[in-house]
LUMPA-322692 format. One record per residue (C-alpha): x, y, z. Coordinates in nm, 3 decimals, m for minus. Layout:
<fimis>
x:y:z
X:Y:Z
...
</fimis>
This chain:
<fimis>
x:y:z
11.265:4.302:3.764
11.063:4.142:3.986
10.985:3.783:4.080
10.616:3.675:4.004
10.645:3.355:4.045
10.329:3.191:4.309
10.299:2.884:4.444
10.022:2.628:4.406
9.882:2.706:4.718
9.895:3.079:4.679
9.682:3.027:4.336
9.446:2.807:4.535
9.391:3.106:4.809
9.330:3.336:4.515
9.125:3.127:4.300
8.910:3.016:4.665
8.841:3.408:4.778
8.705:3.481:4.399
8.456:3.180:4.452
8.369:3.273:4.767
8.324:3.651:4.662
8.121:3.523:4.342
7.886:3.328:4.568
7.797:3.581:4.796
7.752:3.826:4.476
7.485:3.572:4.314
7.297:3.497:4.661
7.258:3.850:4.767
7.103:3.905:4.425
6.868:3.609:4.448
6.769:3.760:4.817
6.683:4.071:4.690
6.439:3.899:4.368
6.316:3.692:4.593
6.188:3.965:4.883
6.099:4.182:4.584
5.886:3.917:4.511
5.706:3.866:4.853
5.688:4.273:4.875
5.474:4.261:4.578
5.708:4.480:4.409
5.784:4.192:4.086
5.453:4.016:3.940
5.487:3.613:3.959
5.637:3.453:3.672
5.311:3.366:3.443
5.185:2.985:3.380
5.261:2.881:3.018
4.984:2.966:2.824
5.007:2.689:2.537
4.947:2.294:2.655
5.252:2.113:2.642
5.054:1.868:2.344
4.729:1.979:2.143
4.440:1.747:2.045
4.489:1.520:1.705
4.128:1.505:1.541
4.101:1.367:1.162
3.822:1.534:0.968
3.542:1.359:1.093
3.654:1.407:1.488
3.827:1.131:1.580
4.136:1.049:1.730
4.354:0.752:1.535
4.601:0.565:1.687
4.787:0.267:1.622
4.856:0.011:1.882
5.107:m0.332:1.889
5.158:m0.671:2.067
5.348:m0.932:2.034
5.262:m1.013:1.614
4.915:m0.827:1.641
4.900:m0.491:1.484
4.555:m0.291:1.562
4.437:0.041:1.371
4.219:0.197:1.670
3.986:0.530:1.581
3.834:0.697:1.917
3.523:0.932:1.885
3.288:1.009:2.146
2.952:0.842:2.224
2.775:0.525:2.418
3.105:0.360:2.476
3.013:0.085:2.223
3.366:m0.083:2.061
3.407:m0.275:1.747
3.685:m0.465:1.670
3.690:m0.569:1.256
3.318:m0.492:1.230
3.150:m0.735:1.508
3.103:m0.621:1.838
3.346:m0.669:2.156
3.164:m0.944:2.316
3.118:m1.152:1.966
3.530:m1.092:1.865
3.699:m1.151:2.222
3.487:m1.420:2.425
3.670:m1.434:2.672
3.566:m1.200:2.933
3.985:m1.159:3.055
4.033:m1.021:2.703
3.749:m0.796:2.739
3.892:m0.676:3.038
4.254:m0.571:2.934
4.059:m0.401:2.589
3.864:m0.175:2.883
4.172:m0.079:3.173
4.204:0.225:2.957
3.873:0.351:3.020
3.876:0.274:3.407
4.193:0.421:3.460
4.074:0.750:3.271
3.731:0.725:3.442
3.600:0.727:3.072
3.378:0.407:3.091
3.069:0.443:2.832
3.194:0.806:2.687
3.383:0.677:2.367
3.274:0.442:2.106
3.613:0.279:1.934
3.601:0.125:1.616
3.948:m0.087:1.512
4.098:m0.331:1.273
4.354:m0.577:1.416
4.545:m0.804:1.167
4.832:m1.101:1.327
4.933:m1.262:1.628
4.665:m1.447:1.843
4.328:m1.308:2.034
4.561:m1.233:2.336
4.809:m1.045:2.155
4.526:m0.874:1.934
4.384:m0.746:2.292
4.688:m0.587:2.403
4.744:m0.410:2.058
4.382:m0.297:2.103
4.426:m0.182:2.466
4.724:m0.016:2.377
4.589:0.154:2.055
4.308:0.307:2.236
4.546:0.432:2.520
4.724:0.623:2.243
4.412:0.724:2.097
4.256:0.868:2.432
4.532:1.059:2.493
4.555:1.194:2.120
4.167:1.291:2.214
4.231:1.410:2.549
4.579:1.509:2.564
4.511:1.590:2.972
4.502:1.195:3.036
4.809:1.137:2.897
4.972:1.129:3.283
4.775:0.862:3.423
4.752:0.608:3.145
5.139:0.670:3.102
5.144:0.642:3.482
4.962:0.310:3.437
5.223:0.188:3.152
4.985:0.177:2.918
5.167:0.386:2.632
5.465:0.144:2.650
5.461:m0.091:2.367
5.534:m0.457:2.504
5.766:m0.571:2.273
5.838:m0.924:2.436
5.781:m1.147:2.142
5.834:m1.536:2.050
6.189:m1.625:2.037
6.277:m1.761:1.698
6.367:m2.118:1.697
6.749:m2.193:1.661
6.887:m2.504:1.379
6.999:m2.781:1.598
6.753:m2.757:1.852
6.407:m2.861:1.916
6.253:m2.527:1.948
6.399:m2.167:2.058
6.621:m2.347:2.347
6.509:m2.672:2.389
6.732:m2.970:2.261
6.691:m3.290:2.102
6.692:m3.530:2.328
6.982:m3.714:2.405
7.079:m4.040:2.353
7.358:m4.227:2.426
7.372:m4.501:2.228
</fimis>
């Protein structure tokens, strides 16, 4: 009978020349794919032919989205045209005086480089006019990209899809408001 017994660093040799033979087994094949390749002899691998996401219309051409903010919740329906927006039936300027407002409601369409080429028509319910114009601004972002599904990179680029969910702290019993105490008295 004889003695098979190896030691730990007779397995290792073994176990090192397989790798090693392995290796140069999977590189001389990539060589050879890869000079087949710039011979001309192997076609290039083809582009996908389906887009990674496909336009969402409803029925009358429009893209629907729903955007958030803080308490504000706004229903946002994109559909080309004069770039004229709407927010609960009265015009931008009339529902968001503030011209700041105005501005975060249109970063979408400067961003895209979409100014004037989409009317939007939305319904926004809760919260305050600032949180209202961040659930619009971020409604239309998911719109436009529901419409155009080839802007999706910038806006998401600009961090526009990302719901802000920083909201009011709830206040706390035993204090004066979320952190705030009473103040204290010592007598």
């Amino acid at each position: 009978m004889s003695d098979n017994r190896q030691s730990l660093s007779d397995l290792a040799a073994t176990l090192g020349q397989q790798q090693r033979e392995a290796a140069a087994a999977t590189t001389s094949a990539a060589d050879t794919g890869a000079d087949a390749y710039l011979n001309g002899q192997v076609d290039a691998p083809a582009a996908p032919t389906t887009p990674l996401r496909q336009q969402e219309l409803d029925k009358f051409g429009r893209a629907y989205a729903t955007g958030r903010r803080k308490d504000a919740v706004a229903r946002v329906w994109l559909k080309p045209g004069s770039g004229k927006i709407t927010i609960n039936g009265r015009d931008q300027e009339v529902y968001f005086a503030r011209p700041t407002l105005r501005l975060v409601i249109n970063q979408v369409f400067g961003i895209t480089e979409r100014e004037g080429q989409y009317d939007v028509i939305c319904t926004v319910k809760g919260g305050g006019l600032s949180g209202q114009a961040g659930a619009v601004k971020h409604g239309i972002s998911q719109a436009i990209t529901k419409y155009e599904p080839i802007l999706r990179a910038p806006v998401k680029a600009a961090g526009f899809l990302t719901r802000d969910s920083r909201t009011v702290e709830r206040k706390k019993y035993g204090r004066a408001k979320a952190r705030r105490s009473f103040q204290f008295s010592k007598r």
